[in-house]
C-alpha positions in Angstrom: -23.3 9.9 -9.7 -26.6 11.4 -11.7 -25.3 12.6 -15.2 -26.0 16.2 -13.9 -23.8 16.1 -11.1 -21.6 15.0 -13.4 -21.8 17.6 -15.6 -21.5 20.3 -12.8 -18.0 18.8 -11.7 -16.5 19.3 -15.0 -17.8 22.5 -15.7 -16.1 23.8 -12.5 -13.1 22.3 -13.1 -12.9 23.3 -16.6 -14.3 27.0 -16.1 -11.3 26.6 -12.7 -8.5 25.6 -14.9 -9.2 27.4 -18.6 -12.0 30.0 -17.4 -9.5 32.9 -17.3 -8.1 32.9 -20.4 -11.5 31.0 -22.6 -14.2 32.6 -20.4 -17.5 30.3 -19.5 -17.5 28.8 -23.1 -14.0 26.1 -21.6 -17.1 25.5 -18.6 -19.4 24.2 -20.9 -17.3 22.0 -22.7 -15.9 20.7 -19.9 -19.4 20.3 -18.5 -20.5 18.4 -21.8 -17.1 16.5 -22.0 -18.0 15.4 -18.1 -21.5 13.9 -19.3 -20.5 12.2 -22.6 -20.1 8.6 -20.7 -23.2 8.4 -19.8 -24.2 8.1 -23.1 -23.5 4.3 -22.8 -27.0 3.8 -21.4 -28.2 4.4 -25.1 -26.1 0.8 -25.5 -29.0 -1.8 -25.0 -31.2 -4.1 -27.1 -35.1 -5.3 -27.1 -34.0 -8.6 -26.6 -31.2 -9.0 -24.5 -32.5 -7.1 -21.2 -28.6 -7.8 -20.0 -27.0 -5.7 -22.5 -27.6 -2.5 -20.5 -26.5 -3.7 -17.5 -23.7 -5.0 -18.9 -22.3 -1.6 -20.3 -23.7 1.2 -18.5 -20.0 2.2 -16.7 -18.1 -0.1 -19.1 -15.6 1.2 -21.5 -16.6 5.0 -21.5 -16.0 5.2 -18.1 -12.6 3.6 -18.4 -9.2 5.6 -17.7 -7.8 4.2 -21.2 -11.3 5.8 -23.0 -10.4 9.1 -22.0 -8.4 10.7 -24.8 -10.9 8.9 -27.2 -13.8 10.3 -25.1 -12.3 13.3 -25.4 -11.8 13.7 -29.3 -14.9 12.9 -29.9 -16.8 16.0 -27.6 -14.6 18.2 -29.0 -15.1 17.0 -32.7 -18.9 17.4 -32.4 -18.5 20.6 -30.5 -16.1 22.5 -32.1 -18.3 23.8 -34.7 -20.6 25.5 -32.4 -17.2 27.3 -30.9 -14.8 27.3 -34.1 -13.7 31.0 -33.8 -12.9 30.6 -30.0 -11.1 27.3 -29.6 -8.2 25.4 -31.8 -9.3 21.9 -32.3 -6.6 21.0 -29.6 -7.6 23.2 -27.1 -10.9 21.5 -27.3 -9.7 18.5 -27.2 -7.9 18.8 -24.2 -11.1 20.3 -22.1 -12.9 18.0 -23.5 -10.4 15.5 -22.3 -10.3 16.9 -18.8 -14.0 17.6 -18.2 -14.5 13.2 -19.4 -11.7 12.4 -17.4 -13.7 13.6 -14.1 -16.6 11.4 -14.8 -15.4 7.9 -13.8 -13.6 8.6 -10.6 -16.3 10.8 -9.3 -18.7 7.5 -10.1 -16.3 5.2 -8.2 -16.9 7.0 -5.0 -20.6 5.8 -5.4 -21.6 2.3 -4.6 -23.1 0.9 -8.5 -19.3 0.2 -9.6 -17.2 1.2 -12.3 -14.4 -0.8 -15.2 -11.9 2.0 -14.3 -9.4 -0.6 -15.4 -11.5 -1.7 -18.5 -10.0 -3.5 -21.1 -7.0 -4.5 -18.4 -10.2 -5.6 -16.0 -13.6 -5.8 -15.9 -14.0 -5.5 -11.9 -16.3 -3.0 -11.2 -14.5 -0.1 -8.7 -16.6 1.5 -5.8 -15.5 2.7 -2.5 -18.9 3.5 -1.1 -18.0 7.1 0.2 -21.6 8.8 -1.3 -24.7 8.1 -2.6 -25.7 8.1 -6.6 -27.5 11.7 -5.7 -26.8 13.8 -2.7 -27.5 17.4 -3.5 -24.9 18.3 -0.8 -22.0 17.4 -3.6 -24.4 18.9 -6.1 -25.4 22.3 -5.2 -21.8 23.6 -3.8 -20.4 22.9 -7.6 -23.1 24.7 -9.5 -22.6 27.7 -7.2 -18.7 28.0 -7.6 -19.3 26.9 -11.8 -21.8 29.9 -12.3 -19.8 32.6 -9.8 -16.7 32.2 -11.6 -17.9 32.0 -15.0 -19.9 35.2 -14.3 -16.8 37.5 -12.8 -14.5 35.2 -15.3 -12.4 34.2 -12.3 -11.7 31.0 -11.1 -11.4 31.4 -7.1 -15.2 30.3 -6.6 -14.6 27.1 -9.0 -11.7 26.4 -6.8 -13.3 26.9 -3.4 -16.7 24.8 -4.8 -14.2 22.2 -5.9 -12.1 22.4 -2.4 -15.5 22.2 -0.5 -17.2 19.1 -2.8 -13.5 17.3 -2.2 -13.9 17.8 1.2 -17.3 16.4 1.3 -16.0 13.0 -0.3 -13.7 12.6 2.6 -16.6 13.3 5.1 -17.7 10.3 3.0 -14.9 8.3 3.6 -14.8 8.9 7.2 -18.5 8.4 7.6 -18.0 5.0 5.9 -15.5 4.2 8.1 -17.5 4.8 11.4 -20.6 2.7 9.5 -18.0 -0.6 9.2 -16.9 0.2 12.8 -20.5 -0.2 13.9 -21.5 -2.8 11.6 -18.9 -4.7 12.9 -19.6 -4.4 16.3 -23.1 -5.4 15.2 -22.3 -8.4 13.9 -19.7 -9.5 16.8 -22.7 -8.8 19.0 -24.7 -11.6 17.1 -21.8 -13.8 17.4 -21.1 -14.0 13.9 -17.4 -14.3 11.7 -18.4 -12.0 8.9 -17.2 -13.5 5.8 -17.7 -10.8 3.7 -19.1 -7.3 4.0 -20.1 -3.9 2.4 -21.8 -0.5 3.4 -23.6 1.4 1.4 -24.6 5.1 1.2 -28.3 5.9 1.1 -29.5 8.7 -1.4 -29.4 12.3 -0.2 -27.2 12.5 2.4 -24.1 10.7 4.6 -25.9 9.5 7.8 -27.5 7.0 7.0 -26.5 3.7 5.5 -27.0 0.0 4.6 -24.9 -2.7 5.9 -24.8 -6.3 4.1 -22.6 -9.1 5.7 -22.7 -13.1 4.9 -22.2 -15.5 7.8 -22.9 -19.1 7.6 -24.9 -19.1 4.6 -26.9 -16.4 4.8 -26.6 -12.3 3.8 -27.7 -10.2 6.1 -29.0 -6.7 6.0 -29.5 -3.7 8.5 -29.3 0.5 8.4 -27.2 2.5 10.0 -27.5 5.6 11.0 -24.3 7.7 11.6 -24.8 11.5 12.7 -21.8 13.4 12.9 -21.6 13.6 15.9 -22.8 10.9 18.6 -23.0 7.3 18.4 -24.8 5.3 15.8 -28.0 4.0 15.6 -28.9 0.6 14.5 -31.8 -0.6 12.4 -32.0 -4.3 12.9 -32.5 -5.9 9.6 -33.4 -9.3 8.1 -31.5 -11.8 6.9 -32.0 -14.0 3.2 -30.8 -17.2 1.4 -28.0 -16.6 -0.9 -27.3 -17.8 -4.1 -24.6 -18.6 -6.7 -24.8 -18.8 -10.6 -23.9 -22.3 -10.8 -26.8 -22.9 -8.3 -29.4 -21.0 -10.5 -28.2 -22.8 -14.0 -28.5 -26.4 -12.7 -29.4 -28.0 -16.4 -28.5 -25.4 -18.5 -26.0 -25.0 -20.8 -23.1 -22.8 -21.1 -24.0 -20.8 -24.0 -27.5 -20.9 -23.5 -29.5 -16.9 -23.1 -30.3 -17.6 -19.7 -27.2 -19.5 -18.7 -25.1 -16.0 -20.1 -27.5 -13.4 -18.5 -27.4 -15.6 -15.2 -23.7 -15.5 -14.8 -23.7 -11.6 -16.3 -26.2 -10.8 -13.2 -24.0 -12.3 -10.8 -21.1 -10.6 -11.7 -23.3 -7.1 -11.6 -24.4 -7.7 -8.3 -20.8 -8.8 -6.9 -21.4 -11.8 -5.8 -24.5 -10.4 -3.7 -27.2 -12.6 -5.7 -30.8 -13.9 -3.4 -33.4 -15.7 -3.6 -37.1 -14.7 -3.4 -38.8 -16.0 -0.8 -42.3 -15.9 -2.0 -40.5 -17.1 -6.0 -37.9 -19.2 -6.2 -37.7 -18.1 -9.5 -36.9 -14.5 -8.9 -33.4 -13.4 -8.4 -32.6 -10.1 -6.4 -29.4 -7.7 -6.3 -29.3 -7.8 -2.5 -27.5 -4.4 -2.7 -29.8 -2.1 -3.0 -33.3 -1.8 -1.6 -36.0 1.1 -0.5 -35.6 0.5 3.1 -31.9 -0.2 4.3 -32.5 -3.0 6.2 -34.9 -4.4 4.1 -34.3 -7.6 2.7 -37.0 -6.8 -0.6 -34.4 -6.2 -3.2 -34.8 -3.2 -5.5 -34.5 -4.8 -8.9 -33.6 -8.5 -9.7 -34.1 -10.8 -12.6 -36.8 -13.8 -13.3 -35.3 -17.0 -14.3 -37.4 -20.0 -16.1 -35.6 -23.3 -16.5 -37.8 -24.9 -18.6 -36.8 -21.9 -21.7 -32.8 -22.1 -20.9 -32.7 -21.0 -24.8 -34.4 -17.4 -23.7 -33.3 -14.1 -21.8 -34.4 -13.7 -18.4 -36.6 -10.6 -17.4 -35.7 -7.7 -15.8 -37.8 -6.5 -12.7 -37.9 -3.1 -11.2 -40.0 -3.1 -7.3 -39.6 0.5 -6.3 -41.8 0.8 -3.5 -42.9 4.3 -2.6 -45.5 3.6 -0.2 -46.5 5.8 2.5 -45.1 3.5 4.8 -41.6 2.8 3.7 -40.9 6.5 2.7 -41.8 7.4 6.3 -39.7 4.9 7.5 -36.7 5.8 5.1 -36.7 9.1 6.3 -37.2 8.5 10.5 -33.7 5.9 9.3 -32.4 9.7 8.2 -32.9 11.4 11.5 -31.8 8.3 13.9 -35.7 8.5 15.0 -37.0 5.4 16.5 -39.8 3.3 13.9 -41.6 2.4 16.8 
């Protein structure tokens, strides 16, 4: 999730577990402990537009980084709080507030190397979005409550509540597969492969991506809580592969590497541009949820295998689609 959310789940867990006895100082370490792996988005070059794709979640997020992450908050902030923490004590919040970070992020949809340097698949369950202030709010309420009255029943009851949230999540995902699967057996199609996806700012309403007979296909989903789903009919794109897209190149080559490094970031879930056939798109993520306009993709040129690619960004904030987006949020018709 957003590096603030972040940083409010390990301050309540820290100021929860060590509160009591360190006071609102073991929140804020925690807090900045929580944070720290983001800091790999500072990993990227002015040449290789790849590179930050390539390590923003990578090794700082990993399960095996943790104690590492760890030493290295405390050692930078143990001067600022030398008279109220051992070096080990720090270390271990430190170690605790880091250690949220990555599992928290796998619950999103981007994908995380939990398993990194055993694996680099990238984990995500698709239970919430990247920002929901829903998750957010709830932990910076219990963080400042109990660091005020130095107990750590509201840290606990924020942390209860924000758990309880991610299994709404889980559920809601659930019912979202159910109905894109109906869907999709109403079109009289044998999905071959699948995934739904959280919008921002809330659990109702989501984007559904299949492939069927060489094609991906795209529509939203809105689930309330209670009540049946509504469907967003969406479009429907040509897919395609790496090896496709690198006819003529050769391994080793800028593009060929930042081609096949794309892919893999996308999972598989690579498109072509209608309107460019040079232009790829992460059919993942888009505005509209059953919009088949990607929301960042990459520009390929054949005849310069020997240079990066380019990076695009289309983030569409028209009038139009953000009414749209939020109708999609209610269940209201777009008619």
């Amino acid at each position: 999730m957003d590096s603030i959310t972040q940083g409010l789940l390990g301050g309540a867990v820290g100021q929860a577990l060590f509160g009591h006895r360190y006071g609102n100082r073991a929140g804020w370490v925690a807090a900045l402990g929580a944070m720290a792996p983001d800091l790999d988005v500072l990993i990227r070059s002015s040449t290789d537009p790849m590179l930050a794709l390539e390590f923003h979640r990578h090794f700082t997020h990993a399960a095996a980084f943790v104690p590492i992450g760890g030493l290295i908050v405390a050692a930078f902030l143990l001067p600022l709080w030398r008279k109220h923490f051992s070096f080990k004590v720090a270390w271990l919040i430190a170690a605790v507030g880091y250690a949220t970070h990555a599992p928290l992020d796998i619950c999103t949809s981007y994908g995380t190397q939990y398993l990194w340097p055993f694996s680099n698949v990238r984990l995500a369950v698709d239970w919430v979005g990247i920002i929901d202030l829903f998750y957010s709010v709830p932990l910076l309420v219990g963080w400042v409550l109990a660091a005020r009255r130095r107990r750590p029943r509201p840290a606990w009851i924020a942390l209860a509540l924000t758990t309880g949230y991610l299994l709404l999540g889980a559920w809601q995902h659930h019912r979202a597969v159910d109905a894109q699967s109906a869907l999709a057996d109403s079109r009289d199609h044998q999905v071959e492969r699948f995934r739904v996806m959280p919008a921002p700012l809330s659990l109702l309403l989501w984007r559904g991506i299949y492939e069927y007979d060489g094609r991906y296909y795209a529509d939203g989903i809105h689930v309330p809580i209670v009540g049946e789903p509504v469907i967003y009919e969406g479009t429907s794109v040509i897919p395609v592969t790496a090896s496709d897209a690198t006819a003529g190149m050769r391994r080793g080559d800028p593009q060929y590497e930042d081609i096949y490094t794309f892919e893999w970031f996308t999972g598989h879930w690579m498109f072509v541009d209608p309107d460019d056939p040079l232009s790829i798109g992460d059919f993942r993520y888009s505005m509209r949820p059953d919009s088949g306009v990607a929301l960042w993709g990459i520009k390929t040129d054949p005849k310069t295998p020997d240079q990066h690619i380019e990076r695009w960004n289309n983030r569409d904030r028209s009038s139009e689609t953000i009414s749209s987006f939020f109708k999609m949020m209610r269940g209201a018709s777009l008619d």
